[in-house]
Wavefront OBJ file of the C-alpha trace (Angstrom):
o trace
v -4.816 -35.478 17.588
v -7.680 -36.795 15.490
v -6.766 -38.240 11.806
v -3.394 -38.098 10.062
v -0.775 -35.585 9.393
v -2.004 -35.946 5.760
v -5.534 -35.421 6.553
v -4.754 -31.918 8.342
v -2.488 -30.899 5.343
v -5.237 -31.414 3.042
v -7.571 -29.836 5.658
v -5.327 -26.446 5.366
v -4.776 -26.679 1.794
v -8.745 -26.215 1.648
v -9.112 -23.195 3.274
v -5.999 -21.446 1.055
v -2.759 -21.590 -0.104
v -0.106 -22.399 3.078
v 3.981 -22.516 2.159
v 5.509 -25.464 3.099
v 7.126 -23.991 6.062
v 3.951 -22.728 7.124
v 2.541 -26.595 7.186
v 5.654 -27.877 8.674
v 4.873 -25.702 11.896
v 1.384 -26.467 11.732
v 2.031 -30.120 11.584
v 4.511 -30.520 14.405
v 2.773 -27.981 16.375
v -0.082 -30.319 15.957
v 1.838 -33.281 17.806
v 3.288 -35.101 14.191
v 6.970 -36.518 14.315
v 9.193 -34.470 11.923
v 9.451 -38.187 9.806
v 5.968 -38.100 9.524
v 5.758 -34.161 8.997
v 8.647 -34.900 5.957
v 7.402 -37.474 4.497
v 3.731 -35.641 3.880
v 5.567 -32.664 2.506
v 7.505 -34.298 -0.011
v 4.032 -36.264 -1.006
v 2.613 -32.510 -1.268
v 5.301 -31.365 -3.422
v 5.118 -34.204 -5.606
v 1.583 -33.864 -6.262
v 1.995 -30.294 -7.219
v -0.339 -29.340 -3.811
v 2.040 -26.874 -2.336
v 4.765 -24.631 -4.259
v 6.630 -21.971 -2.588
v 7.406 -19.746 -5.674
v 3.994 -19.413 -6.682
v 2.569 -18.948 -3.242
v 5.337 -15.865 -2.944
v 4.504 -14.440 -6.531
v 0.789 -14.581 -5.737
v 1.116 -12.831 -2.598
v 3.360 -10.232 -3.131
v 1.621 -9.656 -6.762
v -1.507 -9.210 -4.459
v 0.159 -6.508 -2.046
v 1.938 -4.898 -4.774
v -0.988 -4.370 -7.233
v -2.887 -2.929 -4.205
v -0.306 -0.466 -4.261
v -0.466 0.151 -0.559
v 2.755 -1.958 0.287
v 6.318 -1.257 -0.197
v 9.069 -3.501 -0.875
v 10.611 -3.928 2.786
v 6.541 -4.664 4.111
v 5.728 -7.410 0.848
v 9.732 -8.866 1.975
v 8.779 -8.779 5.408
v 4.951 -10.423 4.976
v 7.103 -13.434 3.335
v 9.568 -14.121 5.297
v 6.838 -14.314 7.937
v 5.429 -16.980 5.551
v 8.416 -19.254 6.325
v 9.544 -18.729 2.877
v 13.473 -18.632 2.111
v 14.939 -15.087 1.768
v 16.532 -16.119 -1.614
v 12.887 -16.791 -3.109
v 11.581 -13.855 -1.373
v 14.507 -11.361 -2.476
v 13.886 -12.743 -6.358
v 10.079 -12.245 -5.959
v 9.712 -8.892 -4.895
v 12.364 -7.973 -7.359
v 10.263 -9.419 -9.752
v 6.929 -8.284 -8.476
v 7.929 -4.696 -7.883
v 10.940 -3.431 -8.764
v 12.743 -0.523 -7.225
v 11.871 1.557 -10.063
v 8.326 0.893 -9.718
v 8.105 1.481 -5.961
v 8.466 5.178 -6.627
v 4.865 4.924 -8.431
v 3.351 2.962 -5.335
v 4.765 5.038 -2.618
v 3.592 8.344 -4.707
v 0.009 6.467 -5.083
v -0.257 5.299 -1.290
v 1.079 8.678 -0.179
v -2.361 10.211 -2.302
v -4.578 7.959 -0.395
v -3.086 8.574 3.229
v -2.424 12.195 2.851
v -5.454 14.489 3.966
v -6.369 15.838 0.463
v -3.953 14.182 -1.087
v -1.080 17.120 -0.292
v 1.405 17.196 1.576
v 0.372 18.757 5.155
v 2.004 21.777 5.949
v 1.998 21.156 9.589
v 5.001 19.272 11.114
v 2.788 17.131 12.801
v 0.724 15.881 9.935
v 3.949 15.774 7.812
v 5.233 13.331 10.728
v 2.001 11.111 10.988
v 1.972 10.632 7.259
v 5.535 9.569 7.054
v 5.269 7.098 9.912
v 1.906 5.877 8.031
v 4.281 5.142 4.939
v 6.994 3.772 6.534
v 5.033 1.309 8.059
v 3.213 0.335 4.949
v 7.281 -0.546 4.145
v 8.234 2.330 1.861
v 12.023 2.889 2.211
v 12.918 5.946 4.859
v 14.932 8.276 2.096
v 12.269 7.538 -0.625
v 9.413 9.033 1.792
v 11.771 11.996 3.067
v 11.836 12.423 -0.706
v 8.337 12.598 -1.280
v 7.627 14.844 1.546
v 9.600 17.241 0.949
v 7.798 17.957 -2.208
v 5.206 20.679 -1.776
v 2.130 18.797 -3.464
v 0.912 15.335 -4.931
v -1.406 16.449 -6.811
v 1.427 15.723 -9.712
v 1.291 12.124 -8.730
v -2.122 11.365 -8.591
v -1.816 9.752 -11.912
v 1.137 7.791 -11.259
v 0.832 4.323 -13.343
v 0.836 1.603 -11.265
v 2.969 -1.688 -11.508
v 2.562 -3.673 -14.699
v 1.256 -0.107 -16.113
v 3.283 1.286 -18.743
v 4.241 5.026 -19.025
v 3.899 6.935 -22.577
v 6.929 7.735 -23.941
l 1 2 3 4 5 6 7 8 9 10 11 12 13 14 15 16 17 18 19 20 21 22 23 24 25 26 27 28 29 30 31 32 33 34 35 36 37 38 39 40 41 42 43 44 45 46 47 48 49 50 51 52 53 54 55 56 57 58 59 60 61 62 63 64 65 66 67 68 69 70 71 72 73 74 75 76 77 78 79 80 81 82 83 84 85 86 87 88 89 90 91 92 93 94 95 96 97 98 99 100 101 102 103 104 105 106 107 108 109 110 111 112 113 114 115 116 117 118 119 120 121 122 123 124 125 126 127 128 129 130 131 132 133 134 135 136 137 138 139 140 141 142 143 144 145 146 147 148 149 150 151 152 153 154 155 156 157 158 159 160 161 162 163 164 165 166
């Protein structure tokens, strides 16, 4: 273990953004003492170097304005991030809403459907729907959508942030 538990926390911090939880494991992984390991963190937080909430908002902001990702996936992504489940619950709620995951499912259902229509064969039908559900859309909100007969209606579904004329 070359230099100091601080020394590798600034050495991450360099290379991106890391939660705290995500350091924490990296630290102790790296042979600190959980003193040591606390004592760095709370240094962090006081200097403003590492804040949970806006590491959360940036990355689900990220997934959600690519529009590929649904709500259970961006959840998912951050609680992977160490992150608590109270600060990821109010972040994707914030980030995208359940009203607005309707727009991104319809949008990444244009990209991953052959044409951008729903396939008539069962098979097709089946691959797309696992495709979705994987990218975290909700199971009765891509039944939904597939049972439609077409997307062509959705290709110009506003995205999140977007506002809708009224």
């Amino acid at each position: 273990m070359a230099g100091t538990a601080w020394d590798k926390a600034l050495d991450l911090l360099s290379r991106r953004s890391y939660t705290r939880g995500e350091i924490r494991r990296r630290l102790v992984r790296g042979g600190w003492d959980e003193d040591e390991v606390g004592q760095v963190l709370a240094k962090l937080e006081r200097l403003s170097l590492v804040d949970d909430r806006q590491v959360a908002y940036n990355h689900a902001r990220r997934r959600a304005l690519e529009g590929r990702r649904g709500r259970r996936r961006i959840r998912a992504e951050l609680l992977r991030r160490d992150l608590e489940p109270d600060l990821v619950e109010a972040v994707v709620d914030e980030v995208l809403p359940p009203e607005q995951e309707e727009q991104a499912l319809c949008r990444a259902a244009s990209r991953l459907a052959p044409g951008g229509r729903v396939p008539a064969e069962r098979a097709e039908r089946d691959r797309l729907a696992r495709r979705l559900l994987r990218a975290g859309f909700a199971p009765g909100r891509v039944r939904a959508l597939l049972e439609r007969a077409s997307l062509d209606d959705l290709d110009g579904a506003p995205g999140p942030g977007d506002e809708e004329d009224e």
